[in-house]
C-alpha positions as CSV (number, residue, x, y, z in Angstrom):
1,X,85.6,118.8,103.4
2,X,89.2,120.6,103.1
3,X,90.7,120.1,100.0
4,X,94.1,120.8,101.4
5,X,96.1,118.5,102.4
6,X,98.6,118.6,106.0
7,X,102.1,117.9,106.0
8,X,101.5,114.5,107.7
9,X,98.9,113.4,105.0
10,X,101.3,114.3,102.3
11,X,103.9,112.2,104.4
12,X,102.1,109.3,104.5
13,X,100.8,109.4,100.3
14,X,104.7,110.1,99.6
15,X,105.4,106.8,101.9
16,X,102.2,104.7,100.2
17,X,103.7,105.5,96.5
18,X,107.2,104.7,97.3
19,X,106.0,101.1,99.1
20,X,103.7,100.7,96.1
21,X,106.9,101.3,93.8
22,X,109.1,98.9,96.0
23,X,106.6,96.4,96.0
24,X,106.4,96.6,92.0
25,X,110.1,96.5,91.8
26,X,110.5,93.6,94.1
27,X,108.0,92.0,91.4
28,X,109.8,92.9,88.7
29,X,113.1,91.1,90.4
30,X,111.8,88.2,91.0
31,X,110.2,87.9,87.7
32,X,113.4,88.2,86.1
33,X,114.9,85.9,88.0
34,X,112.7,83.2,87.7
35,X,112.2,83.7,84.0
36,X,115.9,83.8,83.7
37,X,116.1,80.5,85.5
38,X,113.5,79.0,83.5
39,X,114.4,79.3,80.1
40,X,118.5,78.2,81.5
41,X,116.6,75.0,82.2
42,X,114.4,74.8,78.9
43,X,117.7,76.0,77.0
44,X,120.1,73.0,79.1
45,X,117.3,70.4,78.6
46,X,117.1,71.3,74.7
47,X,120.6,70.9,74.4
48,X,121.1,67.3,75.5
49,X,121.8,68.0,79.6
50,X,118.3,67.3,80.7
51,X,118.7,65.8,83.8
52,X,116.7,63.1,83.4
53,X,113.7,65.6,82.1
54,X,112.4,64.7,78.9
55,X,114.4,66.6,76.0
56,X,112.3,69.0,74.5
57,X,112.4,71.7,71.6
58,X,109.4,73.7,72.2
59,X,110.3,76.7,74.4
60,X,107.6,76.0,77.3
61,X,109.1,78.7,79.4
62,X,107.1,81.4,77.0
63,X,104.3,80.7,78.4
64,X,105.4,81.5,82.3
65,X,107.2,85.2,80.6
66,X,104.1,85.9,78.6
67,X,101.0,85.3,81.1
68,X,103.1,86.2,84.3
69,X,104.5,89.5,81.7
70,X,100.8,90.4,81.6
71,X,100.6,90.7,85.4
72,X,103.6,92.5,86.0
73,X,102.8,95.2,82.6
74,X,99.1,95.9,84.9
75,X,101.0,96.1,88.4
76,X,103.5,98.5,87.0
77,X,100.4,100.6,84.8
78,X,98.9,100.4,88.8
79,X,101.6,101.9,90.2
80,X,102.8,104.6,87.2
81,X,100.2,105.3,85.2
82,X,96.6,105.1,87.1
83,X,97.4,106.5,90.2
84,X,95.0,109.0,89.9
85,X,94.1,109.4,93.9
86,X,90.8,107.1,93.5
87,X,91.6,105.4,96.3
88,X,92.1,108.4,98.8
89,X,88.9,109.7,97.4
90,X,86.9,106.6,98.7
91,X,89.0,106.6,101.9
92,X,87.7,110.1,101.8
93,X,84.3,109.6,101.4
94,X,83.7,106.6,104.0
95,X,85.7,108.5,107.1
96,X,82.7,111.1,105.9
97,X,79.8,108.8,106.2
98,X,81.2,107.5,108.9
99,X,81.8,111.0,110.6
100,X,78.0,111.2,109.5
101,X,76.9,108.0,111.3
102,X,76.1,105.9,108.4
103,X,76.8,102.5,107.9
């Protein structure tokens, strides 16, 4: 197996990173959004203009920022950090065993 890679295989890992970076950006948009709109409404409901919701001093939204922060800190160490090439390795390997006739 050829270790080097063609100009239209190193096209197409370029165009994989740069979706997987848009798709962790997109994430992190909408994460800030929401969060942002989340604690507006914990911080207008503590201060009296609760709509109707029950008034409430303990920041609830914290727990939305934290757990849904821990999802978005492992997509973006996904995307940056661990991108060694596993993944073309096994895609590698199977169109081998499959050139092979294994199943």
């Amino acid at each position: 197996m050829s270790t080097e890679m063609s100009d239209e295989e190193i096209r197409n890992l370029a165009i994989q990173r740069v979706r997987r970076k848009r798709g962790f950006f997109s994430h992190l948009t909408v994460y800030l959004i929401v969060n942002a709109f989340l604690w507006c409404m914990w911080a207008l409901a503590a201060a009296g203009y609760g709509w109707g919701m029950r008034s409430t001093t303990f920041p609830w939204p914290v727990f939305v920022t934290v757990f849904w922060g821990i999802g978005l800190i492992s997509h973006g160490l996904g995307v940056f950090a661990f991108h060694s090439g596993w993944e073309q390795k096994e895609i590698d390997r199977e169109i081998a065993r499959l050139k092979k006739g294994d199943s």
